[in-house]
C-alpha positions as CSV (number, residue, x, y, z in Angstrom):
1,X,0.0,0.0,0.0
2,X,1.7,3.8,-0.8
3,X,1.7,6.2,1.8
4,X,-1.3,9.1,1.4
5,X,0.7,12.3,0.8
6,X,-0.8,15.9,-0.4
7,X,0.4,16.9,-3.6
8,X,2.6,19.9,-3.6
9,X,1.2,23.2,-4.6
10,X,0.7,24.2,-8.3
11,X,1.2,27.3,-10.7
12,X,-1.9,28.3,-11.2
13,X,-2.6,29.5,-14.7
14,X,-5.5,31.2,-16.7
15,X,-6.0,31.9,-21.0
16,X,-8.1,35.3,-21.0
17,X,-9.2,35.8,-24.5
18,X,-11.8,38.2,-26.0
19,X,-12.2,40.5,-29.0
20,X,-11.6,44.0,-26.7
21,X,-8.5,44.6,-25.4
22,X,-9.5,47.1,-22.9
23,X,-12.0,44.1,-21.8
24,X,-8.4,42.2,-21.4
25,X,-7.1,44.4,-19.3
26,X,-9.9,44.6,-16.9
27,X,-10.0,41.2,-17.0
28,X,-7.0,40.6,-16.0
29,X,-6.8,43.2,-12.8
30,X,-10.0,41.0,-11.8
31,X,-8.2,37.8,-11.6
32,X,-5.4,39.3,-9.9
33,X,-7.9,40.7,-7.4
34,X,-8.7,37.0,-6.7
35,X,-5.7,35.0,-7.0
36,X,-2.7,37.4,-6.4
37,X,-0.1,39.0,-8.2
38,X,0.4,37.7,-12.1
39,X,4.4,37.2,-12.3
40,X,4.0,35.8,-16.3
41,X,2.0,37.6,-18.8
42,X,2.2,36.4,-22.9
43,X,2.5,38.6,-25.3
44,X,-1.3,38.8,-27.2
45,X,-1.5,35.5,-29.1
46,X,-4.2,35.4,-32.1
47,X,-7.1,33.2,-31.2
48,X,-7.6,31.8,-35.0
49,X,-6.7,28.2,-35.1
50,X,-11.2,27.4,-34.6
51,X,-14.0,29.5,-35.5
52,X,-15.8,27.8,-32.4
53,X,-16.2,31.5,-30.2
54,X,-17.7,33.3,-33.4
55,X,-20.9,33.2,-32.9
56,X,-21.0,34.4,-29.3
57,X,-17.8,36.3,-29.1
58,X,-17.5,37.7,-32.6
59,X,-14.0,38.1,-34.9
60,X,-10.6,39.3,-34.0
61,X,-10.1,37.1,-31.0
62,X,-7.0,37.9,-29.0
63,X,-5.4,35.7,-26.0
64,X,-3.2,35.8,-23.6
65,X,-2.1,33.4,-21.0
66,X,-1.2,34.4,-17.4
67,X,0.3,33.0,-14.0
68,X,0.0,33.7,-10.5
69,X,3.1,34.4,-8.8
70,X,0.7,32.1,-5.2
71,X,1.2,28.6,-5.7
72,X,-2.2,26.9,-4.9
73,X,-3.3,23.3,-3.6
74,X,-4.3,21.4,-7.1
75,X,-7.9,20.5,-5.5
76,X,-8.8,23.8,-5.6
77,X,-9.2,24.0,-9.9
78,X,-12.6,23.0,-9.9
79,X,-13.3,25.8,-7.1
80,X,-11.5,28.6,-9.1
81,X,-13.4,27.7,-12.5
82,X,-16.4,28.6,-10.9
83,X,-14.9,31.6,-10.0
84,X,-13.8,32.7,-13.4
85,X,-17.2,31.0,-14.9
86,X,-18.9,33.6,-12.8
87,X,-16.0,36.9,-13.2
88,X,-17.1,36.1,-17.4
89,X,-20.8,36.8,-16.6
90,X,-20.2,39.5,-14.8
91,X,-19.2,40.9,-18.3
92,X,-21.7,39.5,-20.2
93,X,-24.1,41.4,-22.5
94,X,-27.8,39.9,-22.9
95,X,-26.4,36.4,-21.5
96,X,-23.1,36.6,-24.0
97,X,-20.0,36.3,-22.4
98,X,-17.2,38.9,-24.0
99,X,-14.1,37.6,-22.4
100,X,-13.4,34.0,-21.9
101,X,-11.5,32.5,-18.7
102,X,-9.8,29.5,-18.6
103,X,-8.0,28.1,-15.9
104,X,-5.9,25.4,-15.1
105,X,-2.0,25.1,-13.8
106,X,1.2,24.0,-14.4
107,X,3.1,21.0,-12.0
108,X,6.3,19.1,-12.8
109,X,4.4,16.7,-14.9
110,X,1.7,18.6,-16.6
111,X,-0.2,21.3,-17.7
112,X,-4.0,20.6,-16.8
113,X,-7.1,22.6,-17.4
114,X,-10.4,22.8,-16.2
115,X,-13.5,22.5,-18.5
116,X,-17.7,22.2,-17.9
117,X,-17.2,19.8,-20.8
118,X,-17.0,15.9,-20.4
119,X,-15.3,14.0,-22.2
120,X,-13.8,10.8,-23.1
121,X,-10.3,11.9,-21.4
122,X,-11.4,14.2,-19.0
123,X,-11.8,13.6,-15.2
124,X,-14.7,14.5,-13.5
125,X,-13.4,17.1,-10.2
126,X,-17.0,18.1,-8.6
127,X,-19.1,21.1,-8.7
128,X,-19.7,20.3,-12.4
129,X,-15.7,20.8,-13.7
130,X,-13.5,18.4,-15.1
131,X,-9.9,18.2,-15.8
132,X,-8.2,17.7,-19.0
133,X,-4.3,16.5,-18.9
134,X,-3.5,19.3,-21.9
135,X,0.4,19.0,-21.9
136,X,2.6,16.7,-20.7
137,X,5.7,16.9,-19.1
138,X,8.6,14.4,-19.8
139,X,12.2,14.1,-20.9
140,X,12.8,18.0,-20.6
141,X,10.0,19.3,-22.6
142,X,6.3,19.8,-22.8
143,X,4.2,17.5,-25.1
144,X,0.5,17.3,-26.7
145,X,-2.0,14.4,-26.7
146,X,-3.9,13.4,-29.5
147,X,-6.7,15.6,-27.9
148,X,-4.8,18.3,-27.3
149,X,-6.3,21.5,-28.6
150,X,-3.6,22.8,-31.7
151,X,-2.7,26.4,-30.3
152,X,-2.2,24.6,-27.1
153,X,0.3,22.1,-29.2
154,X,1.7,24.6,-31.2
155,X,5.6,25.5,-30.4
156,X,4.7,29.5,-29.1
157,X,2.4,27.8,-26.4
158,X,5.2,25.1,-25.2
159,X,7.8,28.0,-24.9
160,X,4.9,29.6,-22.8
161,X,4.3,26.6,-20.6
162,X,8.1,26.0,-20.6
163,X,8.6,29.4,-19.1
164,X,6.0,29.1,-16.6
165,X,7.4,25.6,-15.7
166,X,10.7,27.6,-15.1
167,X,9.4,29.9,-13.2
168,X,7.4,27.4,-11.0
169,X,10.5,25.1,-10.5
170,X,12.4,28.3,-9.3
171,X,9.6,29.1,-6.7
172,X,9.9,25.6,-5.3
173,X,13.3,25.6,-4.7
174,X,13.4,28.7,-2.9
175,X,10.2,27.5,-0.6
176,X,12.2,24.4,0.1
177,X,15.0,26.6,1.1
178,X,19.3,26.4,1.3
């Protein structure tokens, strides 16, 4: 039998993307109101690879993918996907979201996200999220799945992840101490 041990914390992680940039500001200055201090911010990444969003969100989608300099317990995503479900309305106009928030986090192993979408690979976490294994971690570098969205495969995003990674890896160090 293995020994029950909590998980270290993770980097928490969110893709913000809309068609107004001011909206992307704001946006982002709400999540840091809720979950600390973002120490990674992308550049603005175009949201073209699926014409999915069009209807409700319109053309000329921009994203950009954040982290949170507070490391958080990994039980927590389901929790904080509420959070952002509910930060989206709050911008919504006649029941159409303008800004999309996506969380999810970075560990050693993996970059996961959190969905309200089931699927054939995706865990079920409570409170009506589930998790999706996006990335995965292994012999120095990030890789996709089969199901893995394309931007997400793309080589911009695993420099992105890779960064965050680095950035991550350096935090726990320095919270494990000399």
């Amino acid at each position: 039998m293995g020994k029950i041990n909590e998980p270290p914390p993770v980097k928490l992680i969110a893709s913000i993307f809309t068609a107004d940039e001011t909206l992307l500001a704001v946006a982002r200055g709400a999540l840091a109101n809720r979950f600390g201090p973002i120490d990674y911010q992308s550049e603005l990444l175009p949201f073209n690879r699926t014409s999915y969003y069009a209807r409700e969100f319109g053309e000329g989608l921009v994203r950009q993918i954040v982290a949170f300099m507070e490391l958080v317990p990994p039980d927590r995503l389901a929790e904080i996907k509420r959070i952002t479900n509910d930060l989206e309305m709050t911008w919504a106009v006649e029941g159409r979201r303008r800004v999309n928030l996506d969380p999810g986090y970075v560990s050693l192993g993996k970059l996961v996200l959190a969905t309200t979408k089931d699927y054939s690979h995706r865990i079920y976490l409570g409170q009506g999220i589930y998790a999706e294994v996006t990335l995965q971690y292994r012999h120095g570098a990030f890789h996709p799945w089969e199901w893995t969205y394309p931007d997400y495969a793309s080589p911009r995003y695993i420099e992105i992840f890779t960064e965050i990674r680095r950035i991550y890896v350096a935090q726990l160090r320095r919270a494990k101490g000399p």
